[in-house]
N, C-alpha and C positions, 0 to 999 in steps of 0.2 A: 529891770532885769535882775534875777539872782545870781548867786556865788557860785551856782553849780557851773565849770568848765564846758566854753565851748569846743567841739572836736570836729576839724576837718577833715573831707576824705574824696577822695578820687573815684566817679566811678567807671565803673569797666566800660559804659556806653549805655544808648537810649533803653536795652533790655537788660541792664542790670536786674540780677534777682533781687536786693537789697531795698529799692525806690520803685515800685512798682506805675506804671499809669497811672492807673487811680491816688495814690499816693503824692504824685505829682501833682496834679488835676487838685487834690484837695491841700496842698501849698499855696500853688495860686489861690486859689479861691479864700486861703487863710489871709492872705494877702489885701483881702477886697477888691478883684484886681475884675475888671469884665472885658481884660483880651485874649482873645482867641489865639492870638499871635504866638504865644507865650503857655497854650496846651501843650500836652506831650505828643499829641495826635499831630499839631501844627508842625511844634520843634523837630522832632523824629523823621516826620517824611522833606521839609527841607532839608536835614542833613544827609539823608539818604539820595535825597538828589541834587542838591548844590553843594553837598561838605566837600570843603576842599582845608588843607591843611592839618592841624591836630586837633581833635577834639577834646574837649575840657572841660566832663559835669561837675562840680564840685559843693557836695553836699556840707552846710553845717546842720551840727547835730547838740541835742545837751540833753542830757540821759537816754542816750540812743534812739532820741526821737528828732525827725528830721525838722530843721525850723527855717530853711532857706534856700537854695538852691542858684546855684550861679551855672548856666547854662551858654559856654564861650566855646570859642574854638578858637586857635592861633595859627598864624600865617608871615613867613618873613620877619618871624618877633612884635609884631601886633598880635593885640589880642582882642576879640570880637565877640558880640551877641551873638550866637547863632539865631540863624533868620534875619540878620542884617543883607537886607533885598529884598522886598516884594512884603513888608512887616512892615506894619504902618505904625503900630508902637510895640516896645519891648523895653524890658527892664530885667531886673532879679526875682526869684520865682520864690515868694513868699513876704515875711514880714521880718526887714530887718530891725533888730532892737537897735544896731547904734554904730558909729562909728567904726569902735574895735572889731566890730565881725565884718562889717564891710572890708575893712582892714585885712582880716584875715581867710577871709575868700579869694582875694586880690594877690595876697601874698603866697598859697598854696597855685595860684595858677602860674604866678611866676618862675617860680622853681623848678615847674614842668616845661620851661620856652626856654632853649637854647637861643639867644642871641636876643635876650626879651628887649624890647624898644618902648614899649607903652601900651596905653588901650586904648579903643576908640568907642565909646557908648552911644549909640544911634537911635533917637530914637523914644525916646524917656520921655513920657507924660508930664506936664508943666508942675501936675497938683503932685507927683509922686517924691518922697522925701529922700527918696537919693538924689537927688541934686543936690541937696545944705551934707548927707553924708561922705559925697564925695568930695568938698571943700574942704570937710573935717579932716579924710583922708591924708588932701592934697598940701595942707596945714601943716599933721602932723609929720607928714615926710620930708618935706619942705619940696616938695613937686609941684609941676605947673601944670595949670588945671585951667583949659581952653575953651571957651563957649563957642561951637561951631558950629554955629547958628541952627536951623531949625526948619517948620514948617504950621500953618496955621488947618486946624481940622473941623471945619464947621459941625454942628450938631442939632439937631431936633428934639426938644427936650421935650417929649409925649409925656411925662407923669406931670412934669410941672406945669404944660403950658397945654393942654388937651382939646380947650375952643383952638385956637390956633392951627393946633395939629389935625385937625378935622376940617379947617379952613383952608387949611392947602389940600387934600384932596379934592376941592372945590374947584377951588384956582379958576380961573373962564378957558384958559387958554387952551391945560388940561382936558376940562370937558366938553372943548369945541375938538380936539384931535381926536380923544375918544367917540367921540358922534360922529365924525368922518367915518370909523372903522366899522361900528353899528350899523349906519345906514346904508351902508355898501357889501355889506356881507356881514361874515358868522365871523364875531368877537372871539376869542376863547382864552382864557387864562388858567395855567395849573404850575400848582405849585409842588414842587419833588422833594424829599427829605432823606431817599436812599440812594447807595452805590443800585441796585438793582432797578429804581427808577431815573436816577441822572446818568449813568454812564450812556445809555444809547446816543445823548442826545449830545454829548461833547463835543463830537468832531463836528457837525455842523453849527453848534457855537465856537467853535475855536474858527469854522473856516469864514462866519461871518463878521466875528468881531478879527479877521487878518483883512475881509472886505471892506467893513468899518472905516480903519485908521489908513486902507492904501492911499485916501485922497486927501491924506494929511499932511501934515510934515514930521508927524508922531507914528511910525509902525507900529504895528502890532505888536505885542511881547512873543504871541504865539507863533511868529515866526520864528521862532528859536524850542527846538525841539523838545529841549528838557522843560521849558515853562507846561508845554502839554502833559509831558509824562509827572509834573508836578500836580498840577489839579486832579489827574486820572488816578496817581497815588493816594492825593490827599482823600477824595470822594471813596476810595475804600477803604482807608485807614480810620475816616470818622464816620463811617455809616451807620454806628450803632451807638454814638452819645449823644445823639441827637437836636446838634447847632448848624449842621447843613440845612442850606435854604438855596433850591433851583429855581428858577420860573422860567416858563416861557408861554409869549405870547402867540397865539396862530389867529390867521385870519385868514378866512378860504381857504383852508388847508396849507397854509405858507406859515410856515415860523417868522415873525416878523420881529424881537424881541427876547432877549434873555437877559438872565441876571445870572451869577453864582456870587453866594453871598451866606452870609450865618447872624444866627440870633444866642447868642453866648453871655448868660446868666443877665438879662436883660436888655442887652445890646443889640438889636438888629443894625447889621454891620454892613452898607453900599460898600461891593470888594472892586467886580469887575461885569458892565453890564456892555451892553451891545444890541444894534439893530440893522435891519434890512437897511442894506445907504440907499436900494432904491425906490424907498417908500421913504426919507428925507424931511421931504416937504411936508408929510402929513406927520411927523416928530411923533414914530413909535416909541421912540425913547421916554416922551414923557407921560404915554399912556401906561409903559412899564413902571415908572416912578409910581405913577399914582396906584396902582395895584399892590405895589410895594410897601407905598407908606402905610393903602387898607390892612395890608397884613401884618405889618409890625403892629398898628394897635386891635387886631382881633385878636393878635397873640400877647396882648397885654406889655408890650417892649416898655423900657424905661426911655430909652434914647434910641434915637434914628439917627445912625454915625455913618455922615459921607464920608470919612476917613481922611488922608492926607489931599491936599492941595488946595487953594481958596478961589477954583472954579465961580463964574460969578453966577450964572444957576443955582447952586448953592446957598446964595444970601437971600432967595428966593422963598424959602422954605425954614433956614435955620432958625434957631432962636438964642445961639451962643457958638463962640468960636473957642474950642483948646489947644493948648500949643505944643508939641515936641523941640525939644532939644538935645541936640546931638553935642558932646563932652569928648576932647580929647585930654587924657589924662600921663604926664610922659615924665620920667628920671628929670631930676634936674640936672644931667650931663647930656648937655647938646641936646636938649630940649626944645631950642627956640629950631634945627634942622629938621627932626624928626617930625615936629609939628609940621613942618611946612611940607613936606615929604610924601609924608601920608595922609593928609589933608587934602593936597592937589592930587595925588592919584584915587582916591575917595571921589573927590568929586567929578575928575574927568570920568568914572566908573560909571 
């Protein structure tokens, strides 16, 4: 990195005139980052429907060009990723050169948190280099700097492993439930990429994946009203960059199957899918898989990302596992409470 001074700055909120979408959009992607999570289109509308607290964009810049982006929000003197919930990885939005700007992002958020306690980073991809920068951080401040633990995210690695990847659409199993569906009636599969074709069809995915999970001991999310008015947001917020990915399956004129999910700079992304519970036994679930994986490689995807959990379906198909970890980063004054504090209420969350 050069001599020229880095400068941070606060901005007014997700429509700053200064940092535009697109601007943001092309941060990340400075970044080589392929989550969705971590869009402006994403960040923007969870904050509009889950922001609770104070919000905290905090750009650095060196010769008036943006090179990073820290995207938090603070709460009770913690300070957070926004999109911490329902974000299966998130990080910092761009390419950090090094310690000291980490440093100095961390430190311009502080100043704006009356009663600052510490951070909690949720979430961080295993391969991304803020983890060794935030040791540096935690080093130079003489801070304690907590591995709270994580989550394993299977993957399908379609460029690298392509027999393979064509070998699970095979599967017997898969193609004995889809020849149930064929033999019995009119198959149909279609796939939607706009607010003008996916809105119709939400409330009966929301009200089949709340029928889904009632015979579980998992509810549904969509029993909680703001998760709906979240996707309904997000489906017109991103209708026109074009990483929404709908599907739904009908058979005999019955929706039997849905997915809502995105393909973001390579990534076709498994978010949140769902099926008729009482077609079960004939597991539409996994005739929607297989039309899934056809279409992540007609669209040429790099990876087919089931996202967080190590679901054992999953090892069924993957070809490699990555991992998140989530960093509690706290003052060394009363460090060892605040960790424990917000940690357990974290997790009971």
């Amino acid at each position: 990195m050069n001599n020229v001074p880095i400068q941070y700055r606060l901005l007014s909120g997700f429509k700053d005139p200064s940092l535009s979408p697109a601007q943001w959009n092309s941060l990340l992607a400075n970044g080589s980052s392929d989550v969705v999570f971590m869009t402006w289109e994403w960040q923007s509308t969870w904050w509009d429907v889950f922001g609770r607290g104070q919000l905290l964009l905090i750009v650095a810049e060196q010769e008036g060009e943006p090179i990073v982006l820290a995207s938090f929000f603070a709460e009770y003197g913690m300070i957070y990723f926004v999109g911490s919930g329902g974000s299966d990885y998130l990080d910092f939005i761009g390419n950090i050169p090094d310690a000291l700007v980490l440093d100095g992002l961390l430190e311009l958020a502080m100043q704006n948190v009356d009663g600052f306690s510490g951070f909690q980073f949720f979430h961080i991809p295993e391969e991304s280099k803020t983890h060794f920068l935030l040791q540096e951080v935690a080093k130079k401040r003489s801070w304690k700097l907590y591995d709270e633990g994580g989550w394993t995210c299977p993957r399908l690695e379609i460029d690298l492993f392509p027999e393979h990847a064509l070998a699970c659409t095979r599967k017997k199993s898969l193609l004995r439930h889809e020849a149930y569906f064929q033999k019995n009636g009119e198959l149909q599969v279609e796939h939607f990429y706009t607010s003008q074709d996916i809105l119709p069809h939400l409330d009966i995915f929301f009200e089949q994946h709340t029928s889904r999970w009632a015979v579980t001991p998992f509810p549904s999310l969509f029993l909680d009203e703001k998760q709906k008015d979240f996707f309904t947001h997000l489906t017109n917020t991103a209708t026109n960059v074009g990483w929404l990915r709908f599907t739904k399956l009908t058979w005999n004129e019955e929706a039997i199957a849905y997915h809502f999910g995105f393909h973001y700079q390579g990534n076709f992304f498994w978010y949140k899918p769902t099926f008729a519970i009482n077609l079960a036994r004939h597991s539409p679930g996994e005739v929607l898989l297989r039309h899934l994986l056809l279409q992540a490689m007609e669209e040429r995807a790099r990876v087919f990302d089931f996202g967080l959990g190590d679901e054992a379906f999953k090892d069924r198909f993957a070809t490699s596992k990555k991992k998140v970890v989530n960093w509690g980063l706290y003052p060394s004054t009363n460090n060892e409470e605040q960790h424990e504090q917000y940690f357990s209420h974290q997790s009971a969350s």
